[in-house]
C-alpha positions in Angstrom: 0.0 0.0 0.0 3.0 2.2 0.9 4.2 1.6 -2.8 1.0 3.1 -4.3 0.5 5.9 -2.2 4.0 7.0 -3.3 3.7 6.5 -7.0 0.1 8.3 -6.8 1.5 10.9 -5.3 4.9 10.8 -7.1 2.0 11.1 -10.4 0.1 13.6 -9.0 3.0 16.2 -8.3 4.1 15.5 -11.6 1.2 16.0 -13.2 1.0 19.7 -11.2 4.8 20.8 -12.1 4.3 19.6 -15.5 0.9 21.0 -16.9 -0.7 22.6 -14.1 -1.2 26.4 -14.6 -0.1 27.4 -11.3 3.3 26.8 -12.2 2.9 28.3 -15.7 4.5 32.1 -14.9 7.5 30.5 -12.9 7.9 27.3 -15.5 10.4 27.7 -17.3 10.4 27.8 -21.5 13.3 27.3 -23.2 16.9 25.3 -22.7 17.4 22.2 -21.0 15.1 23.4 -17.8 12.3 24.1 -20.2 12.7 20.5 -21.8 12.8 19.2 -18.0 9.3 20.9 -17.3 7.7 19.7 -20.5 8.4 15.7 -20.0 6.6 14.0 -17.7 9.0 10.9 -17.2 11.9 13.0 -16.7 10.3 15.2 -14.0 8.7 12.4 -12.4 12.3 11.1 -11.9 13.3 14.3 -10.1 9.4 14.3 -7.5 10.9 10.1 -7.2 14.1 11.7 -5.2 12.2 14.5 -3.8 9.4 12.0 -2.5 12.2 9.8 -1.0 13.4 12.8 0.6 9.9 13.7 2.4 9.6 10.3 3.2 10.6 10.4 6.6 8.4 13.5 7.5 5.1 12.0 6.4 3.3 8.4 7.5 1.8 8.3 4.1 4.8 6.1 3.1 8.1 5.3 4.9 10.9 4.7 3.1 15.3 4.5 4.2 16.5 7.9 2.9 20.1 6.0 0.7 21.6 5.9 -2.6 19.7 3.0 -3.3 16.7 4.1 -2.5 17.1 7.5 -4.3 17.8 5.3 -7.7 15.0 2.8 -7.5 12.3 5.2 -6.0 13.1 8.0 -8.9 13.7 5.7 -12.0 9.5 4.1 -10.1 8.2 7.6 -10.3 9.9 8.2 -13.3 8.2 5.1 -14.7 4.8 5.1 -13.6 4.5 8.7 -14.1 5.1 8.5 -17.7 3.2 5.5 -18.5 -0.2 7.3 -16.3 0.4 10.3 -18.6 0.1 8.0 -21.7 -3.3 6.5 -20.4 -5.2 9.0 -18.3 -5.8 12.6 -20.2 -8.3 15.3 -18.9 -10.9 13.4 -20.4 -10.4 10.1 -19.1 -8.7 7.2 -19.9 -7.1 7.8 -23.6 -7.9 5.3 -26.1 -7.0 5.6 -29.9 -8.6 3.5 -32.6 -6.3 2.4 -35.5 -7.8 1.5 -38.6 -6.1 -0.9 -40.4 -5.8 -0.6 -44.0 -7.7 -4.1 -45.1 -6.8 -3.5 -48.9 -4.8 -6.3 -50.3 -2.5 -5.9 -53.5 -4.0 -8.1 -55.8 -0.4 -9.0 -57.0 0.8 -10.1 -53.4 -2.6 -12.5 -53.0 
């Protein structure tokens, strides 16, 4: 439980640093920091470490403030936070229909 109440809220912070307007006068534009801001997977690395820092000043989850940890928990934030971003938009879950293209060259049948 301790696992999913950090990667929801390792998600969640993302999701507010990346595309929330709050931070849109102080986000940053251009250059490598404006790349960082834009990209969901590589900011969720950064909240993973943050997160791991907080950890032992909340009981939400508890977690041994090391090297290790600071790897593992950022690389899970990073992780999870991209691949939430890819299915769950403002309007729900995202799903795309592909339509495949049934016509068969008649010289390849």
């Amino acid at each position: 439980m301790e696992l999913l109440t950090f990667i929801l809220c390792a998600y969640g912070l993302t999701q507010i640093i990346v595309y929330g307007t709050l931070f849109d006068r102080i986000r940053p534009k251009k250059g490598k920091l404006g790349k960082l801001f834009k990209c969901p997977m590589c900011m969720g690395f950064h909240v993973g470490w943050l997160l791991m820092l907080l950890s032992p000043f909340t009981e939400l989850f508890n977690f041994d403030v090391s090297v290790t940890n600071f790897f593992l928990l950022s690389w899970l934030a990073s992780g999870t936070s991209y691949i939430l971003n890819m299915v769950v938009g403002d309007e729900g879950i995202k799903h795309e229909h592909k339509h495949l293209d049934t016509k068969v060259d008649a010289a390849a049948s």
